[in-house]
N, C-alpha and C positions, 0 to 999 in steps of 0.2 A: 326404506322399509315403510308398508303402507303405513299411514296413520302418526307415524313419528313425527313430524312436524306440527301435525296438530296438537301430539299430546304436549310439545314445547312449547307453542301458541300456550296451552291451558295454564299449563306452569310457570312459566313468567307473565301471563294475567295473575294470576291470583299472588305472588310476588309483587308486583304493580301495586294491586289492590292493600297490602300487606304494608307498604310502605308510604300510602298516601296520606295517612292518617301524620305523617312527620312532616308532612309539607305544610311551607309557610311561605309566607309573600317575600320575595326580595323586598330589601330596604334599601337599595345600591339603586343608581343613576342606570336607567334604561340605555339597553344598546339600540344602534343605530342600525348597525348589520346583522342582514337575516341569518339565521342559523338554517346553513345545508341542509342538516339531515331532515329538519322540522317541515320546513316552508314547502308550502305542496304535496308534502308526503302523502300517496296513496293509503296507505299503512293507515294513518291517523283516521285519514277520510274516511277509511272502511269503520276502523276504530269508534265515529260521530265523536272525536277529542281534534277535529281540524278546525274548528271556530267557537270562539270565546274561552277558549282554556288556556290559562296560563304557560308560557313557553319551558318554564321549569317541569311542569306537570307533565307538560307534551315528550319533553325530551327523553325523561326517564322512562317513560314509555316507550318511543322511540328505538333506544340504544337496547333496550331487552329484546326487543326483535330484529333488531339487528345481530344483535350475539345469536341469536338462531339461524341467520341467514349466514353470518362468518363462518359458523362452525358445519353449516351442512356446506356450504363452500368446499372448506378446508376437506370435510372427507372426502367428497368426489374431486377432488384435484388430486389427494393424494390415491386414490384408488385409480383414476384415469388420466392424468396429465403430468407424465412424468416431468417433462420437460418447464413447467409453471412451476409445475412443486419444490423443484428442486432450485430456483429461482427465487421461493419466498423463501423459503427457508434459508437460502446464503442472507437474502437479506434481514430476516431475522435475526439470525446471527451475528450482523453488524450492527443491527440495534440494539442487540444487549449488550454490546463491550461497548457502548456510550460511556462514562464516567456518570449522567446523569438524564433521568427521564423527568419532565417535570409530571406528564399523565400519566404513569405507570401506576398500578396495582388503584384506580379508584374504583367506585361503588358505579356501578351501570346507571343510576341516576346522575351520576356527577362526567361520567367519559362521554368525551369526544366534545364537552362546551371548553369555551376559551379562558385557558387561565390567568390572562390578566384582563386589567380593566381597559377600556378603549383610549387612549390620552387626550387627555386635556388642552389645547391648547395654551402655550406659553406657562406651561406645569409640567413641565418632564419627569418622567421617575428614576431614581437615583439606578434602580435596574428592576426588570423584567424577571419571570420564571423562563417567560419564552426567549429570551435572550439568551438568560446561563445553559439552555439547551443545546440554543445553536453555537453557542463558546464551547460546551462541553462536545459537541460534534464536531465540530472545525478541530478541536486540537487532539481530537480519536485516528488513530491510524488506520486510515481507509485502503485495501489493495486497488488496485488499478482494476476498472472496467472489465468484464472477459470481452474479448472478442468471440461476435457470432460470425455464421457462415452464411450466403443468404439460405439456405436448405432451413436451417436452424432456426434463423430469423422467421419465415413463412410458417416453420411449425410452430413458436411458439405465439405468433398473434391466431394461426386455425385452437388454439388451446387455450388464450385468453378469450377466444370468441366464445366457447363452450362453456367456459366458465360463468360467464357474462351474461348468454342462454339459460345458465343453469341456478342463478340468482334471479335472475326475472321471475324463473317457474315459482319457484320457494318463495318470490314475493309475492306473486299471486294466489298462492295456498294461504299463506297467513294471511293476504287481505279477507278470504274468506273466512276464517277461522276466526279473524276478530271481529267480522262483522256479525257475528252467532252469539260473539261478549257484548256488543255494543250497548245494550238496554241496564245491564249491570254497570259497566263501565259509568257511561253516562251518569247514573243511578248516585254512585261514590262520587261522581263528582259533583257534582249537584250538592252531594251531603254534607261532602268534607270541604271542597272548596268554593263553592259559590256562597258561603256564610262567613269566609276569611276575607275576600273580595268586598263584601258588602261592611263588613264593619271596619275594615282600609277604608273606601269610600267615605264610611260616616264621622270617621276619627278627620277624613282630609276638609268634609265639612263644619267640624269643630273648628279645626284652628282658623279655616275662612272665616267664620263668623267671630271669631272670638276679638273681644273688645280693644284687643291688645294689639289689633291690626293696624295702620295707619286709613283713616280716611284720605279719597281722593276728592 
């Protein structure tokens, strides 16, 4: 439908903008490794939120246009690809007779970042969330494999190909769409988090200077 996509663009910006104001700086030990969805994102780029914006900030960003690009997926797969469709949805279906999801039902600011911390060297954690997942998966009654045909096999990578194609388009529509928000965007962050940033900064210059340091 013409315009659909962008008026979802609008809607999850001003959602975005709606929940910026709750953000705060992590206090937690920086990761090491990059986050997927973030690092390069066209999206962002288009967005002007691809350099000096905190990665929490980015991400929540991020995962809202992504939930627009899943869901216009989702309906042209299930309107044209029968054979895909019918493929996510068995697998769907095995992931909710899990006994346990550790990512399930979060806030689109918080999905798809990693639920535990990266470890420590010679610190192990007594257990993981991602761990009790892959326990609670392993001990889930899995059916066996279906066999394809190759007929079968050839149609469904011609209908992952399509799908693929048709994720591309839809990210190219909202790189445009958000580059029409970008002077607002920008704008909020500027407001809301370049003044959270700066007094992090002056608090980590406090306790440097402070008397209480050791001299070297």
């Amino acid at each position: 439908m013409d315009g659909q996509v962008e008026a979802r663009v609008s809607h999850e910006v001003d959602e975005w903008l709606r929940w910026l104001p709750r953000w705060r700086p992590g206090t937690h030990r920086g990761r090491v490794r990059l986050c997927k969805r973030c690092f390069g994102s066209p999206i962002l780029s288009a967005a002007g939120l691809a350099d000096g914006v905190p990665h929490g900030v980015q991400h929540a960003f991020s995962m809202r246009m992504k939930s627009i690009i899943d869901s216009e997926v989702d309906e042209y797969t299930s309107r044209n690809l029968p054979l895909l469709h019918r493929e996510i949805r068995l697998a769907e279906d095995r992931k909710a007779r899990r006994p346990y999801r550790a990512g399930e039902g979060l806030d689109p600011e918080f999905a798809g970042l990693e639920l535990d911390p990266e470890p420590v060297d010679d610190q192990p954690f007594l257990f993981t969330l991602g761990g009790l997942e892959e326990q609670a998966a392993a001990s889930a009654l899995e059916p066996p494999p279906r066999a394809f045909s190759e007929e079968e096999k050839a149609a469904l990578r011609t209908e992952v190909k399509l799908a693929d194609d048709f994720a591309k388009q839809i990210g190219r529509r909202i790189c445009i769409a958000v580059a029409l928000e970008s002077s607002r965007l920008r704008t909020s962050v500027d407001d809301l988090v370049e003044p959270q940033i700066a007094e992090l900064l002056a608090d980590l210059d406090r306790e440097l200077d402070s008397p209480s340091w050791p001299t070297l």
